[in-house]
C-alpha positions in Angstrom: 0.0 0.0 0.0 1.6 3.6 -1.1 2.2 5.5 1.6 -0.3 8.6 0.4 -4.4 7.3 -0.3 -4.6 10.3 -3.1 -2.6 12.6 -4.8 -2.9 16.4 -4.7 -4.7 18.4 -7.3 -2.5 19.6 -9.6 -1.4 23.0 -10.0 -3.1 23.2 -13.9 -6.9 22.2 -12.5 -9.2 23.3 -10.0 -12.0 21.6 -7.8 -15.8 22.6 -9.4 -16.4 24.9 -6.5 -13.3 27.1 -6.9 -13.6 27.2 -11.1 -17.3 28.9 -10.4 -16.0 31.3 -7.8 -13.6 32.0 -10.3 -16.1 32.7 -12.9 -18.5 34.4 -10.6 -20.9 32.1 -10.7 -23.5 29.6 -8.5 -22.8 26.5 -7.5 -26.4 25.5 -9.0 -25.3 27.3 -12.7 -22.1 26.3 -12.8 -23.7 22.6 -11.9 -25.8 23.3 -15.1 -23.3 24.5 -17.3 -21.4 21.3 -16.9 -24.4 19.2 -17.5 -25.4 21.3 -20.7 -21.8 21.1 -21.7 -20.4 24.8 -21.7 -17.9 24.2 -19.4 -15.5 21.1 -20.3 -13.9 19.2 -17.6 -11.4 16.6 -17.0 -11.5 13.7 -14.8 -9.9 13.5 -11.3 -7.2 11.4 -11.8 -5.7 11.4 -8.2 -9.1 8.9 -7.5 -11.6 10.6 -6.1 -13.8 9.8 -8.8 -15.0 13.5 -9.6 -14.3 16.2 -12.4 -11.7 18.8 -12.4 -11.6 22.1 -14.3 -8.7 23.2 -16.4 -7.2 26.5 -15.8 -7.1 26.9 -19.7 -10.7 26.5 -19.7 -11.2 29.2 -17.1 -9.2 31.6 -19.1 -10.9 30.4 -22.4 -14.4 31.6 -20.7 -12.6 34.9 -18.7 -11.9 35.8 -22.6 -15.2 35.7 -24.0 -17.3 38.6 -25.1 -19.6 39.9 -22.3 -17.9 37.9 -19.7 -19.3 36.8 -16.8 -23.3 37.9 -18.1 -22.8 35.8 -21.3 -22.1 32.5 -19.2 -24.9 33.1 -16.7 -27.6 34.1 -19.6 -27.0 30.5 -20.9 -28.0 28.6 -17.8 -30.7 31.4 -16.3 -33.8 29.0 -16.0 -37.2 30.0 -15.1 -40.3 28.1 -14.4 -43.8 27.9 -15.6 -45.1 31.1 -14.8 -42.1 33.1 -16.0 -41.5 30.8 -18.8 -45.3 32.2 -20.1 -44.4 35.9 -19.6 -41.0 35.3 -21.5 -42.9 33.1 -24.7 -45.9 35.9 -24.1 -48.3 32.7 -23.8 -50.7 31.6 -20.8 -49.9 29.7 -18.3 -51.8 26.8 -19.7 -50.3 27.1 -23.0 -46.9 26.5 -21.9 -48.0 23.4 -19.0 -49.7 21.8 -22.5 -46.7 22.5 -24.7 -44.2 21.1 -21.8 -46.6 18.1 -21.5 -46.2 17.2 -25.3 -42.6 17.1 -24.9 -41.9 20.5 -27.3 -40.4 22.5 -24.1 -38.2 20.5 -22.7 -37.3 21.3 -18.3 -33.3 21.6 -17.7 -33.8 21.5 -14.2 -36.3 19.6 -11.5 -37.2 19.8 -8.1 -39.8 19.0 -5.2 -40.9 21.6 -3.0 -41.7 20.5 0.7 -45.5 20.9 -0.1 -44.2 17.7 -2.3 -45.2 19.4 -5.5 -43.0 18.9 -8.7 -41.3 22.1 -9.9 -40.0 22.2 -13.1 -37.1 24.6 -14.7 -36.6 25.5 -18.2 -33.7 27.0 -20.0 -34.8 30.8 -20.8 -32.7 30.9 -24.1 -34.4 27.6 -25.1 -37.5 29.2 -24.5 -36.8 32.5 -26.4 -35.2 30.4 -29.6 -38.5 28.2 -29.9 -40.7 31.4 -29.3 -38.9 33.2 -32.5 -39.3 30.0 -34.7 -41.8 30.8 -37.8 -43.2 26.8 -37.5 -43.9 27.5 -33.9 -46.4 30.2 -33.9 -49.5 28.0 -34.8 -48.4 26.3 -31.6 -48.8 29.7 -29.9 -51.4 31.9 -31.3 -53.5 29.9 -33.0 -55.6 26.4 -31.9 -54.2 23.5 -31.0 -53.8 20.5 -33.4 -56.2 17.8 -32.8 -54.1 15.0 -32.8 -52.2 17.0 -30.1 -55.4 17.1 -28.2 -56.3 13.8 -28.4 -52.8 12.9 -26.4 -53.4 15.4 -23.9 -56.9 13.9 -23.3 -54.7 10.2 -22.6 -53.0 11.9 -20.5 -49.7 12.4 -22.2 -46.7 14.0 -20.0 -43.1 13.6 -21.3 -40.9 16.1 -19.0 -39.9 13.5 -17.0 -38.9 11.8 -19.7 -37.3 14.4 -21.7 -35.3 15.5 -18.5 -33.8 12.3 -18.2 -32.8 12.2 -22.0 -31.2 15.6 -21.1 -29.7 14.2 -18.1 -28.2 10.8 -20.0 -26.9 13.2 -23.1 -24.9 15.1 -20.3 -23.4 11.6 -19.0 -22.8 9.8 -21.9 -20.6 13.2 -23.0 -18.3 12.6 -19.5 -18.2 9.1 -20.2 -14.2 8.4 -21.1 -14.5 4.6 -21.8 -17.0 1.6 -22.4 -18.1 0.8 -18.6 -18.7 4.2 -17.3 -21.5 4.5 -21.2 -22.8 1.8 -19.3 -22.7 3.1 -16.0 -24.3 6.4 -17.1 -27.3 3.8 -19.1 -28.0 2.1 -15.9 -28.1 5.5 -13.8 -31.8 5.4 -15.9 -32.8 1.8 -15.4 -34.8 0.3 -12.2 -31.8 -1.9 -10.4 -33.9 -5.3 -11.5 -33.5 -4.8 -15.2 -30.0 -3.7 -14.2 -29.5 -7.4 -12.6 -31.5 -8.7 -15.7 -29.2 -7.4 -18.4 -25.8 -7.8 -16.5 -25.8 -11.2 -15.1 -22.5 -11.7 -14.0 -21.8 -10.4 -10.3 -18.8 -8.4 -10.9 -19.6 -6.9 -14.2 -22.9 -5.9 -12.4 -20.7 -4.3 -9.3 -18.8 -2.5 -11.4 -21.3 -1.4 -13.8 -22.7 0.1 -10.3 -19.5 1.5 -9.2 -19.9 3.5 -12.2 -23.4 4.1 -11.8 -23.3 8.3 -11.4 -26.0 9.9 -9.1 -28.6 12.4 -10.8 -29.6 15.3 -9.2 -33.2 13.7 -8.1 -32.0 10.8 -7.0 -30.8 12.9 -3.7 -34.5 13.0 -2.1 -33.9 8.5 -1.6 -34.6 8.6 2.1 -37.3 11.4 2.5 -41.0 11.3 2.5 -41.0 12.4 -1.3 -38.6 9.6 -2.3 -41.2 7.9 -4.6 -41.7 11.0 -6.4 -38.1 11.6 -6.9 -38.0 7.7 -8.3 -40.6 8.5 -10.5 -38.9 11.2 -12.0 -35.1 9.3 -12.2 -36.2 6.3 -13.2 -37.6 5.1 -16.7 -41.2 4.3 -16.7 -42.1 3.6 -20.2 -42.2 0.0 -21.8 -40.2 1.6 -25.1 -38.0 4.0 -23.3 -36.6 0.8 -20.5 -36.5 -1.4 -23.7 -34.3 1.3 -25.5 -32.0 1.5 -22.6 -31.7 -1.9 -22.1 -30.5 -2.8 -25.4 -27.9 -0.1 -25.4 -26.8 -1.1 -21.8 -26.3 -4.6 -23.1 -24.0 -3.4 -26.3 -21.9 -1.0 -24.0 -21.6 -3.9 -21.2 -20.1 -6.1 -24.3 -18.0 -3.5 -26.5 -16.2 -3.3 -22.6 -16.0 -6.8 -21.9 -14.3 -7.0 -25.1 -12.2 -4.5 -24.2 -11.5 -4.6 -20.7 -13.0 -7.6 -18.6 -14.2 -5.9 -15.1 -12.1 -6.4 -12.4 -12.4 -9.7 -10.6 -11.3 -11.0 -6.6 -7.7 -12.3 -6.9 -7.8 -16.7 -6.8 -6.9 -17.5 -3.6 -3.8 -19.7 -3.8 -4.5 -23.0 -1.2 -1.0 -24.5 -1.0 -0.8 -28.3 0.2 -2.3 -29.3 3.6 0.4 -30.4 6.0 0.0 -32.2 9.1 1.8 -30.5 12.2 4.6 -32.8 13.6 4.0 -33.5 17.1 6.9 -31.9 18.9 7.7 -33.2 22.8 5.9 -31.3 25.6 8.8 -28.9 27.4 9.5 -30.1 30.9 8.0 -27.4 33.8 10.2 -25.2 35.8 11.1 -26.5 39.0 10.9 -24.8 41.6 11.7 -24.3 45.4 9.3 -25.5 47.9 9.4 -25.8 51.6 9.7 -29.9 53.2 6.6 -31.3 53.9 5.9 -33.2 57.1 3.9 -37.1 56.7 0.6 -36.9 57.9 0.2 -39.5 60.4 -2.3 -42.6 58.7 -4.9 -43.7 60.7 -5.2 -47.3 61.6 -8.0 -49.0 61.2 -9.7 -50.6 64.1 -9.6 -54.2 64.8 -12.0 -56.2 67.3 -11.2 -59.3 68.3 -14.3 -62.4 67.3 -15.7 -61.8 70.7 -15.8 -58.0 70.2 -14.6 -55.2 72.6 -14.2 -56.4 76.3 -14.1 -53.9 79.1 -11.4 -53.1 81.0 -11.2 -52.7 85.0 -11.6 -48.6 84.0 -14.7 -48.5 81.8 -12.8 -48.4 78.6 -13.0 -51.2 75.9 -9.9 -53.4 74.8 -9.2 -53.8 70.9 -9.4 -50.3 70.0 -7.8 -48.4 67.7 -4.2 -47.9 69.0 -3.2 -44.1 68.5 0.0 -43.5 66.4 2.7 -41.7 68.4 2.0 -37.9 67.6 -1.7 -38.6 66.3 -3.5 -35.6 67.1 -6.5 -35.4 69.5 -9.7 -35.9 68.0 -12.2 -33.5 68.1 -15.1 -36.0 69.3 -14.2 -38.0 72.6 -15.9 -41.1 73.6 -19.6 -40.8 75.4 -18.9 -41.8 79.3 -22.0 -41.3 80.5 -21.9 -41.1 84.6 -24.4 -41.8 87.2 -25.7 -39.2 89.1 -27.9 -38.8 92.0 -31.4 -38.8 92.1 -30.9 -40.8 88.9 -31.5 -39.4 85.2 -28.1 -39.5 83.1 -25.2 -37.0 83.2 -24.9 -34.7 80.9 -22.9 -35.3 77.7 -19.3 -33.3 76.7 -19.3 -34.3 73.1 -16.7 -32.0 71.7 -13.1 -31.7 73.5 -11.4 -28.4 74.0 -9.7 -29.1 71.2 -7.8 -25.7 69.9 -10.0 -26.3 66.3 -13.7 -25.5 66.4 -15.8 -27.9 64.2 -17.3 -26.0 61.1 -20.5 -25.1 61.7 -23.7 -27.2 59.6 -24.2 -25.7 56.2 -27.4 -23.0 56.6 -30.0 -24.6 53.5 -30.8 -21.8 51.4 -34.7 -22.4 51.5 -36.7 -23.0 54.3 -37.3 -26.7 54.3 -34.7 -27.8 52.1 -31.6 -30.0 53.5 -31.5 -32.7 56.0 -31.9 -31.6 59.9 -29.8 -34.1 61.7 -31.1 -34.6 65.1 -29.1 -35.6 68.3 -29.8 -39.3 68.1 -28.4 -39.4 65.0 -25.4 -37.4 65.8 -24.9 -39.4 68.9 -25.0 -43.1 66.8 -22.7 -41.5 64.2 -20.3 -40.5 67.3 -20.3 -43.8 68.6 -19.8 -45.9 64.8 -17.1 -43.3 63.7 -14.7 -43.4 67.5 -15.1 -47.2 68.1 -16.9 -46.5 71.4 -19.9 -49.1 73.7 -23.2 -49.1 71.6 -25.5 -47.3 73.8 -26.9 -50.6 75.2 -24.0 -51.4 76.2 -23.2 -48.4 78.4 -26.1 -48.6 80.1 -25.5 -52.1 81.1 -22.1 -51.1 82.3 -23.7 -48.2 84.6 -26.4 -50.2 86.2 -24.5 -53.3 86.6 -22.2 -51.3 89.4 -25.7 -50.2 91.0 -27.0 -53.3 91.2 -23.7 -54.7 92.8 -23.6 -51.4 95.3 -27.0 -52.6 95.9 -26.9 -56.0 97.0 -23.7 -55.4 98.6 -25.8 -52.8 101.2 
């Protein structure tokens, strides 16, 4: 990619906009002198797609007689009511002559009331009022055959404006494609598509495509009007530009096929090797110390026997540094009055127990209750079944008993 996106205008041409200041004109007549051709341009060859004015041209005009009033008396337009006073016709007159096609508008617009306003040239108008074969036209009564066609319905300033409009583009066309970009400016974009099949001719036949002056309202409530106006609506006048869009799309074929995608170049699929994983970084940690393992309990066939101080033999022996478990063994005692002793069940230990997870929902989880946790005490520390211990306390009572 160059390192500039455009070049700068060169020092021999001038934009549009500065070539009218410079001939002390509007934007909107200098814009119509182009169209009408008295102003010749060149195109803008550092790609921005537009026209350029020569300063050879400018000097060319600057040297005419009656400079600048000359120049703006060519492209003066007026409309329907000043276009009567100036042919010294009604109003009516000239609407049914424009209608027929014998006036023909050089310039169109929509008001915002959404009305149709057209412009016509004033030196047009002043050459077909001082024609000898016109004045039967003016004066006198209107042929019948003319009247018939009004009666239809008849109305060819649309028409004739966009013949105006394609003469002006087919003039700036330089080469094959941008004729045909300038034909299809005219045509609806489905006979576009039926004429120019192929994608990329199509594309750039609407790369090409220029944009006439109506064609500005697309977007606004008046959009269909402006349509109306820019686009061909006869049968005869779409068939006519159809057939010379097709010889234009194949005198540039001919000449220059339209510019196509590069073909991708696919080389040949390779499998990727498969390459050894790199070993980690090693790194530095601190010793660590064996957990002690637990051993698992063994009872003897005849199960746990008591010993002379309430505990039970074949228990788990404890591994030299175990540490001491959070649950101790249930001893219940005796006490007076009888009833049971109360419980310890968790040692001093220096680590609390986590507390039971809250359920999120009232309701939901298991609610363990304290026989449960008393029987899962018992099974997980290897200690007397509950029986059991109760036989062991009221065995010694009943010996304390008998003995008194």
């Amino acid at each position: 990619m160059s390192a500039h996106t455009f070049e700068p205008v060169r020092s021999d041409t001038c934009t549009p906009g500065r070539a009218a200041r410079e001939l002390g004109m509007l934007r909107g007549e200098f814009d119509l002198a182009l169209q009408l051709g008295h102003v010749r341009t060149v195109p803008d060859e550092g790609g921005g797609g537009g026209r350029l004015v020569e300063r050879a041209e400018i000097d060319r005009l600057r040297a005419q007689d009656g400079f600048p009033d000359t120049l703006r008396d060519r492209v003066r337009v007026v409309g329907t009511a000043d276009g009567a006073e100036v042919m010294d016709i009604s109003a009516g007159r000239f609407t049914r002559l424009a209608r027929l096609g014998l006036l023909v508008p050089a310039k169109v617009y929509v008001n915002r009331y959404g009305a149709v306003v057209w412009l016509y040239l004033t030196e047009e108008l002043k050459h077909f009022a001082a024609a000898a074969e016109n004045t039967q036209l003016l004066k006198g009564r209107t042929p019948e055959t003319l009247r018939g066609q009004l009666a239809e319905g008849v109305d060819l300033r649309a028409r004739n404006w966009r013949m105006r409009q394609l003469g002006c583009l087919l003039r700036q066309a330089d080469d094959p494609w941008a004729r045909a970009g300038a034909l299809a400016a005219l045509l609806p974009p489905v006979e576009v598509a039926d004429v120019v099949e192929d994608p990329y001719e199509r594309a750039w036949v609407n790369r090409l495509r220029p944009a006439l002056p109506g064609q500005t309202l697309a977007g606004t409530s008046f959009a269909h009007v402006a349509e109306q106006i820019t686009t061909a609506q006869d049968t005869d006048e779409i068939e006519w530009l159809r057939s010379d869009l097709a010889h234009s799309v194949e005198e540039a074929r001919a000449l220059s096929p339209a510019p196509r995608p590069a073909a991708r170049r696919t080389g040949p699929t390779t499998r990727p090797t498969a390459r050894p994983i790199p070993p980690m970084a090693r790194t530095v940690t601190a010793p660590v110390e064996p957990m002690p393992t637990p051993v698992k309990p063994t009872e003897s066939a005849d199960g746990p026997t008591e010993t002379a101080d309430g505990s039970t033999a074949g228990t788990t022996e404890r591994t030299a540094g175990a540490a001491e478990p959070l649950v101790r063994a249930v001893t219940p005692h005796r006490i007076p009055g009888g009833g049971r002793a109360p419980e310890r069940r968790h040692a001093s230990s220096r680590v609390r127990p986590a507390p039971a997870p809250v359920p999120r929902f009232p309701g939901a989880g298991p609610t363990s209750t304290r026989s449960t946790r008393r029987l899962r005490a018992l099974l997980r520390r290897g200690t007397p079944r509950p029986a059991e211990v109760r036989a062991s306390v009221v065995e010694p009572g009943r010996r304390s008993a008998t003995g008194t």
